[in-house]
KOLBAZA-185065 format. One record per residue: z, x, y of N, C-alpha, C, O, CB in turn. Coordinates in steps of 0.001 Angstrom, whole numbers, plus 500000, padded with zeros to 6 digits. Atoms other than C-alpha are relative to their C-alpha. Glycine has a CB too. Example, Ala and Ser with C-alpha at 12.3 -4.5 7.8 and 13.67 -1.06 7.14 Angstrom:
// residues 2
500000500890498810507800512300495500500000500900501200500665501936501181501246499008500027499940499180498810507140513670498940500730499230501090500899499739502198498585500414500462
// end
This chain:
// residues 255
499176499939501196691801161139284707499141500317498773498000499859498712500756498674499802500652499808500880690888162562281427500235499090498487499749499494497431500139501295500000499378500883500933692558159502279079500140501050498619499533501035497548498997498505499764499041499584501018694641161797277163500335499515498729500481500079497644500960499985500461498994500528500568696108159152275832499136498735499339499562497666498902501255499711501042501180501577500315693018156695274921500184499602499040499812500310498104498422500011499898499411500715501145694422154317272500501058500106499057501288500043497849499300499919499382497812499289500266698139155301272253500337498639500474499633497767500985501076501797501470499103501370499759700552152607272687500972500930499815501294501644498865499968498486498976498493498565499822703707154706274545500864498732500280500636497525500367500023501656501787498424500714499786707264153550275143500673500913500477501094501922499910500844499455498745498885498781499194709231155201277981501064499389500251501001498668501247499593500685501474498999499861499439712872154766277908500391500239501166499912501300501564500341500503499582499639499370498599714425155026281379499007500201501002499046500987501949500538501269499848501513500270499325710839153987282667499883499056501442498836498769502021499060499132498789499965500457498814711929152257285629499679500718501525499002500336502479501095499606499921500064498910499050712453155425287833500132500987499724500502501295498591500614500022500811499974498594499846712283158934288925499173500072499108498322499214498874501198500821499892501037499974500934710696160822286063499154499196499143497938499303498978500320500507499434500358500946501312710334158220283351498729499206501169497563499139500780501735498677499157500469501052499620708966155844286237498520500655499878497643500127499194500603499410501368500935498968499870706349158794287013499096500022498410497882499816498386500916501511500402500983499418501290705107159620283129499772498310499915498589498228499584500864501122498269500571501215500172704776155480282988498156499882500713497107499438500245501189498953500784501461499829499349701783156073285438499424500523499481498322500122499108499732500476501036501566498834499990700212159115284616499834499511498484498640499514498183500227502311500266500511500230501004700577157868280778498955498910499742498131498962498829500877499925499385500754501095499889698935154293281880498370500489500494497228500257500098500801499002501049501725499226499131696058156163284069499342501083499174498347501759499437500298501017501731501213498924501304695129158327280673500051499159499337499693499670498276500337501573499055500969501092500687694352155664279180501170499141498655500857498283497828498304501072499106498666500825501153697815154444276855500176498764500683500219498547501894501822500849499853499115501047498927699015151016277185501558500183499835501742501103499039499675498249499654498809499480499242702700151303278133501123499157500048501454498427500982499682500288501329498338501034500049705989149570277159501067500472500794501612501460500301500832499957498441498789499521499556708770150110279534501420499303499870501574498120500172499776500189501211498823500719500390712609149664278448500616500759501118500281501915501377500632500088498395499589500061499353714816149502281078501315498915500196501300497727499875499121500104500475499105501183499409718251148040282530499863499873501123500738499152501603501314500030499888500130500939498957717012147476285658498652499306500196497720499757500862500341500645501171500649501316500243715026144805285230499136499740501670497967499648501296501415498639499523500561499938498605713585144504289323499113501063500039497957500810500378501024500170501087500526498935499519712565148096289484498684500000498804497529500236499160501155501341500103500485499975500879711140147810285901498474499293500213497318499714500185500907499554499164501726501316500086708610144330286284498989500525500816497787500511500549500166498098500813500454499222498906707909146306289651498762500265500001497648499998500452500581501088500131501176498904500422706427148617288206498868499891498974497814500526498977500625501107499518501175500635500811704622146754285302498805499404500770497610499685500679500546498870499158500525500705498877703520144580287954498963500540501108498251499752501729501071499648500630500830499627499321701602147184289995498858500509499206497678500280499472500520500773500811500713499715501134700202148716287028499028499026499543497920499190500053500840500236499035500815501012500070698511145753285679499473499380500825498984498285500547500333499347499530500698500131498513697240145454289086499022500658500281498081500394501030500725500303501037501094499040499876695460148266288664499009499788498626498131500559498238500668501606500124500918500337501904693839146838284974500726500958499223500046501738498557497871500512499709499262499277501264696075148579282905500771499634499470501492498922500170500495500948500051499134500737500541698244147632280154501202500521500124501341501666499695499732499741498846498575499769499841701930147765280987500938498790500111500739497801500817500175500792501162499121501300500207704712145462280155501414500667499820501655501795499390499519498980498567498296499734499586708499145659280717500685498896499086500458497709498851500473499675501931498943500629500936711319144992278400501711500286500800502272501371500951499814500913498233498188499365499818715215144880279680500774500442498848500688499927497733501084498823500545498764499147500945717648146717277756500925500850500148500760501622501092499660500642499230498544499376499860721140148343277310499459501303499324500388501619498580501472499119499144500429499047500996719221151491275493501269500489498889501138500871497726499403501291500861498825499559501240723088152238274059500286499112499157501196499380498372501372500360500432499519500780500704723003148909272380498695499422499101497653498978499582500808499082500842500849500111500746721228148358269088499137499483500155497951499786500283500219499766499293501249500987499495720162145206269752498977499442500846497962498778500637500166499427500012500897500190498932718947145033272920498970501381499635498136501416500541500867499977501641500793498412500142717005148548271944499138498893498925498035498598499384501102501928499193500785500438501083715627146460268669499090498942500408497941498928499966500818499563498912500455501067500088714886143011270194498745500645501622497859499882502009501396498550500024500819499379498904712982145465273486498553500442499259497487500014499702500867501392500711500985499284500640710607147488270975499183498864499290497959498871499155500602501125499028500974500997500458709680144372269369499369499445500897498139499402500876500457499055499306501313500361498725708496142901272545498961500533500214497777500201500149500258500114501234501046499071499746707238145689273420498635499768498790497645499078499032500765501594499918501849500598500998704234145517270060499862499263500056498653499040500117499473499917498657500862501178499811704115142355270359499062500024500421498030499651499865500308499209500535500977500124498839702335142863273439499178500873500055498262500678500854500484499983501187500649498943499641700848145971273119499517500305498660498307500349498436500782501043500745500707499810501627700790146745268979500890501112499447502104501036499637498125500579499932498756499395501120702477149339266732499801501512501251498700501899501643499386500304497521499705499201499052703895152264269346500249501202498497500860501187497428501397499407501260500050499094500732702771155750268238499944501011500777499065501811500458499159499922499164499429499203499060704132157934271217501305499326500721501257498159501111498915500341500975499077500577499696707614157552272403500558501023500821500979502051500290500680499463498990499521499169498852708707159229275711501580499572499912501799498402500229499174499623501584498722500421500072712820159258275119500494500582501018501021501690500925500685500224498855499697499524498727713538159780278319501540499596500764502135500437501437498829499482500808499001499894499277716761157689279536501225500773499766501597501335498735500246498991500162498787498942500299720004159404280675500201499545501506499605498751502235499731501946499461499031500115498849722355159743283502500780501350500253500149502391500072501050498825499703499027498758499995725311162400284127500806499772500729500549499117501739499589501239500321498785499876499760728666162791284813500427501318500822500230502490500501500584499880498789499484498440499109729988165367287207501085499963500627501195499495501760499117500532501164498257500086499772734004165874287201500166501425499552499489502091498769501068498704498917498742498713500442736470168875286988499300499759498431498467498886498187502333499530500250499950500239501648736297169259282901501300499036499925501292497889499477500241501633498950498562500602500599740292168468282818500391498455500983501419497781500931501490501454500285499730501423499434739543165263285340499398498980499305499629497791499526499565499834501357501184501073500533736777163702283042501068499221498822502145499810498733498255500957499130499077501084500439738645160764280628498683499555498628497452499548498638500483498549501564500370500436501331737634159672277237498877499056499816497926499056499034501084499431499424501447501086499537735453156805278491498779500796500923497583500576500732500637498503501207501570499269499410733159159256280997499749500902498611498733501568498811500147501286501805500871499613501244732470160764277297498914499386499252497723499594499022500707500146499140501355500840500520731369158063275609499129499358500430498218498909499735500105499266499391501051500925499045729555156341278151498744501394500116497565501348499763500920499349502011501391498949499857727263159334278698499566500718498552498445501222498489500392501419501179500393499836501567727134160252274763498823498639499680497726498731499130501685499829498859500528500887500419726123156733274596498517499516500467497662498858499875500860499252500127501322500312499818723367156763277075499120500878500130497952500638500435499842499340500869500929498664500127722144160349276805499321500374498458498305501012498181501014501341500434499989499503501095722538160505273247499477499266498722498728499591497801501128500337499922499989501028501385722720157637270904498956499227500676498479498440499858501600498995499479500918501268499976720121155472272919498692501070499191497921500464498448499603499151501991500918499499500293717691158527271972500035499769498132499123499385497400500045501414500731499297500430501629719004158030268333499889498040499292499548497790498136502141500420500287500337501133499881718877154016268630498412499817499996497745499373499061500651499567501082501591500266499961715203154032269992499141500716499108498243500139498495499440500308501301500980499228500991713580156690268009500126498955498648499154498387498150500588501849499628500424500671501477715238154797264511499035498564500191498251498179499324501593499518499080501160501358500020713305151411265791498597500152500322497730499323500044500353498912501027501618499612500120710071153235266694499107501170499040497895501380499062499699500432501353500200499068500949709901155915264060499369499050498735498276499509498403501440500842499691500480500640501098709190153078260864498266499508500615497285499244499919501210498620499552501918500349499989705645152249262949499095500891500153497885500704500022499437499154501103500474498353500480704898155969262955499588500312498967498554500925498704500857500937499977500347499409501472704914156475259791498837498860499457497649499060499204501598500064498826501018501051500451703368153265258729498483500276500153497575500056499352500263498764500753501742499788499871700060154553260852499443501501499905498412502145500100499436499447501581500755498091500519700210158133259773500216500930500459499750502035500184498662500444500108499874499128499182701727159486262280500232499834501498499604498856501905499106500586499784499828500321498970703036159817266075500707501012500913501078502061500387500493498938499858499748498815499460704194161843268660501453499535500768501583498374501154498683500580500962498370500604499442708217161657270148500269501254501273500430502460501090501636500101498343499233498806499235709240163545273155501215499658500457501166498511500903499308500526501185498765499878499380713084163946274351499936500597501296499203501542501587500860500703499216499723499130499192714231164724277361501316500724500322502338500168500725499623499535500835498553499482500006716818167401277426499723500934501340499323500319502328500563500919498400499113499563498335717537169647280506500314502051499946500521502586498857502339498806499996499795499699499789718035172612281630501673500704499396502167501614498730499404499512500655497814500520500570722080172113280917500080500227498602501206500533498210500699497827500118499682500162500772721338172090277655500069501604499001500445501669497830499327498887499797499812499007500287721154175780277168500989501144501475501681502160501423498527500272499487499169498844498712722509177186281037500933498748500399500671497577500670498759500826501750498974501138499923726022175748281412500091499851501979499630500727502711501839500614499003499547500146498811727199174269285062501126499353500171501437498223499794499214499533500659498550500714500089730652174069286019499602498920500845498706498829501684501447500871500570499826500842499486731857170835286704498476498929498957497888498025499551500091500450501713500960500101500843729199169833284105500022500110498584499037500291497868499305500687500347500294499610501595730510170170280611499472498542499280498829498688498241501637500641499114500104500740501231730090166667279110498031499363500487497372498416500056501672498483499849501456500369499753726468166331280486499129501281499424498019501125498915499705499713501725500760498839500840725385169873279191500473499992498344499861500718497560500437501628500735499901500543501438726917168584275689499059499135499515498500499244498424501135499342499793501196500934500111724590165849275978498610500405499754497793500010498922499911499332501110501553498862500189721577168298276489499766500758499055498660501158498692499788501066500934499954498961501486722556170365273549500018498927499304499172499030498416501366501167499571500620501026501380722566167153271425498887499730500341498105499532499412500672498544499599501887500369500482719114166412272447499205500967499926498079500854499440499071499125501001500943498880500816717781169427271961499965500523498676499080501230498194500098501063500516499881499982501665718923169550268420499622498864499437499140498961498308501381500217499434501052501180500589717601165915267867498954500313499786498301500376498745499714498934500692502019499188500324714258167327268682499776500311498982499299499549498140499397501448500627499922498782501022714454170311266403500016499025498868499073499158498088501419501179500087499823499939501010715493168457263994499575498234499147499776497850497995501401500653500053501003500945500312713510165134263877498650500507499605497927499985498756499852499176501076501437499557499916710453167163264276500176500971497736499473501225496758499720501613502131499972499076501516711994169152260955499636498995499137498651499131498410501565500733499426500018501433501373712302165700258711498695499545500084498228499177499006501130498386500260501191500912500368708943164236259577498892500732500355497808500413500844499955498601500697501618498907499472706735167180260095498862499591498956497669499536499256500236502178499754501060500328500854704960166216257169499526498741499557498796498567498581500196500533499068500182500859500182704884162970257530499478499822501223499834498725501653500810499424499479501228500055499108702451163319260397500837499582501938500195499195502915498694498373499133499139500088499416705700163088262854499952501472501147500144502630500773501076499745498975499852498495499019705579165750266025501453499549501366501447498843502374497843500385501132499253500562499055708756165515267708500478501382501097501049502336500571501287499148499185499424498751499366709479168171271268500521499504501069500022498486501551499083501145500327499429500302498599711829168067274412498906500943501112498214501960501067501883500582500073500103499313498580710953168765277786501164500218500590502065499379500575499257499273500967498327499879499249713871170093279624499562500427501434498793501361501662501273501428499205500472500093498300713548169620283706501306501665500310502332502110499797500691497668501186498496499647498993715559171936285988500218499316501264500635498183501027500075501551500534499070500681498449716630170724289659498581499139500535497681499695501164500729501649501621500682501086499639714521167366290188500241499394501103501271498723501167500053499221499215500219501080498642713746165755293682499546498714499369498375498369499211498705500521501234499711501080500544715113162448292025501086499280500583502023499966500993500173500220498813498456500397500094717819159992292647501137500753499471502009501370500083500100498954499293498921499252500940719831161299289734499783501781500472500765502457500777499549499640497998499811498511499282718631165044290919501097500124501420502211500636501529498333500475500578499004500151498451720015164442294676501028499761499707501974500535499851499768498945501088498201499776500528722928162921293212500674501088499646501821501216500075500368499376498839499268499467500714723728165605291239500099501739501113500810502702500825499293499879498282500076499169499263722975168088294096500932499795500810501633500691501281498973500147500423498802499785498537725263166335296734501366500108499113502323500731499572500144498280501407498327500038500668728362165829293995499834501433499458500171501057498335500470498611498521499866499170500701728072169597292547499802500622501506500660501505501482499199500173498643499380499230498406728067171041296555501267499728500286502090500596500577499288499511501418498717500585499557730950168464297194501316500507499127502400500112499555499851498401499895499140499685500710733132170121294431499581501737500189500093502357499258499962499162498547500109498787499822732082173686295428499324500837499691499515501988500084500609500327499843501237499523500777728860174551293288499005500093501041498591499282501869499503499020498785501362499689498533726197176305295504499112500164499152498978501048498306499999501521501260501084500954500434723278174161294596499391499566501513498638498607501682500665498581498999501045499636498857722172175122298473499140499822499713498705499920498566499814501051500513502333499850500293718174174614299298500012501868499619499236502337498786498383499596502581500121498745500424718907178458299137500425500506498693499897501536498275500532500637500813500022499617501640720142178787295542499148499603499524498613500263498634500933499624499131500928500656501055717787176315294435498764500992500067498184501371499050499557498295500373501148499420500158714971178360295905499851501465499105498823501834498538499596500123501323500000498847500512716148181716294533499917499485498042499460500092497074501514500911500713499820500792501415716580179738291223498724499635499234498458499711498035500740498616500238501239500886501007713329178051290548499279499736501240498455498837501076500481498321498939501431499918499455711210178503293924500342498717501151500501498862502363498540499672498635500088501376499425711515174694294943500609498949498905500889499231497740498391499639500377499555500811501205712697171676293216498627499063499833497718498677500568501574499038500298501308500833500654710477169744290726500082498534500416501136497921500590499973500035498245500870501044499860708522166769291414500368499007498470500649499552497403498296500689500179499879500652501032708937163668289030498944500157499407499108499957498204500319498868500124501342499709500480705225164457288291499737501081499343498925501029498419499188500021500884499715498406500810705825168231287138500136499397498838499182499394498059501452501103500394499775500484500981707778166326284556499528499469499042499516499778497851500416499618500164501249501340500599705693163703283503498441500453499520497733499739498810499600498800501466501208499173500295702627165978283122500657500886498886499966500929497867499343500888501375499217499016501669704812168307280304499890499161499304499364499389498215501719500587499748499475500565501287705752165335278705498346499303499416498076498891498288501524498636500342501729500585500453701632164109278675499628500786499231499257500470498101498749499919501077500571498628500876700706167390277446501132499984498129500868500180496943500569501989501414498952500271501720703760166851274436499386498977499445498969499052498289501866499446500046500563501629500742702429162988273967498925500315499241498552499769498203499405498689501112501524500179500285699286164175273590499255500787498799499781501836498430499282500417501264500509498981500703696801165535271025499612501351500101499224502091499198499306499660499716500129498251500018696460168924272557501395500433500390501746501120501349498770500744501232498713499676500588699785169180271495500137500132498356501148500459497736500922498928500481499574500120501457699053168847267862500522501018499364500524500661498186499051499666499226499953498660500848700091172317266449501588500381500854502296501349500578498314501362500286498603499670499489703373171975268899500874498753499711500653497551499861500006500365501630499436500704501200706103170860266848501397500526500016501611501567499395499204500297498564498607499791499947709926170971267588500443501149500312500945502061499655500549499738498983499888498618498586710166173314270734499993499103500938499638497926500988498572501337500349499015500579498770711785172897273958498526500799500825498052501856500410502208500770500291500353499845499446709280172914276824500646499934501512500711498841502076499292499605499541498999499766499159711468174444279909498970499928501646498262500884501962500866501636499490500857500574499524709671172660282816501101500543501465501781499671502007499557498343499381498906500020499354711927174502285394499791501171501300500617501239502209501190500264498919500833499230498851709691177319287785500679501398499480500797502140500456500328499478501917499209498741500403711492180394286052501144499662499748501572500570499035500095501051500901498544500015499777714901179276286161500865500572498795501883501261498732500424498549500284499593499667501304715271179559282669499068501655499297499159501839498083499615498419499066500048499062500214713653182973282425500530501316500943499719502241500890499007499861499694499218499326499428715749185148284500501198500190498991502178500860499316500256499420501255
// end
């Protein structure tokens, strides 16, 4: 390891599993110590738990990320234990995958709430210790979706287009206040939530075949693909990149 990250204090949203769980490592093994917020609480300590096994600092917070307080009374744990967080991996999310005219008013806000507003929640409670030390680095994770639509997929590629305009436009307000904020956007992840979204978007008639995927993007990404973009965003040889979408996706998005 080349500690990237030597004397960062990160915070990964949605740090329990798949990607998030992934950039928790590789950010702990470059040398950051490592707050993880999470609602599952088992998978979460887990993973603190092996980590600090290995001598590294990592500590686990539970939380509703769509709910203020549990987002406010998490981040404070979190410095407590670790100190004022000046990289923030905004990583959780989920997705919805219905007809458009079957999806219901509640699969809106429930995925607004945890795609959208927790990134909006966590950034406003870790953004005031940013500034305080001069500066810090924020990455989102938006998607694929959030520029190439997929039927059976509209209120989750809405979601992706609001976080790719968070980016943009956090990174606009605090550029000069020593603030670097950029997404990574995955395409077709060998994940839980990837597989999920592979067997329910076949099961409704979307050919998301191993043979589309390969003509698409080669192979599907690794939670580690991921997690290595978003190191390279966290990090200082990122300094001069500044509210841009890094499309982490094997071509998919240049075709």
């Amino acid at each position: 390891m080349t500690d990237r990250l030597a004397g960062k204090v990160a915070l990964v949203s949605g740090g329990a599993g798949g990607c998030g769980a992934a950039a928790v490592r590789l950010f702990a093994r470059e040398g950051a110590s490592v707050g993880i917020i999470d609602l599952d609480a088992n998978r979460g300590e887990a993973l603190a738990a092996e980590l600090t096994a290995e001598g590294l600092r990592v500590v686990f917070a539970k939380a509703n990320v769509a709910v203020a307080a549990d987002v406010a009374a998490a981040v404070a744990q979190i410095s407590a234990a670790l100190g004022p967080i000046n990289v923030l991996f905004n990583h959780a999310g989920t997705i919805v995958i219905k007809p458009f005219l079957e999806t219901e008013e509640k699969d809106w806000d429930f995925l607004f709430d945890v795609n959208v507003k927790s990134m909006y929640l966590v950034t406003r409670a870790v953004l005031p210790q940013m500034l305080a030390a001069g500066g810090g680095s924020i990455v989102c994770t938006s998607s694929i979706s959030a520029v190439y639509a997929t039927p059976m997929e509209v209120l989750y590629d809405a979601t992706k287009g609001a976080c790719h305009m968070f980016a943009r436009a956090i990174a606009v307000e605090f550029r000069d206040r020593g603030i670097r904020c950029n997404a990574v956007c995955p395409g077709f992840i060998q994940t839980p939530h990837g597989e999920r979204e592979l067997r329910d978007l076949n099961a409704l008639g979307v050919d998301v075949s191993p043979e589309a995927i390969r003509a698409a993007q080669g192979r599907l990404g690794t939670p580690e693909d991921i997690a290595r973009a978003a190191l390279y965003l966290a990090s200082d040889d990122a300094e001069f990149v500044n509210g841009t979408q890094l499309f982490v996706d094997n071509g998919f998005s240049a075709v």
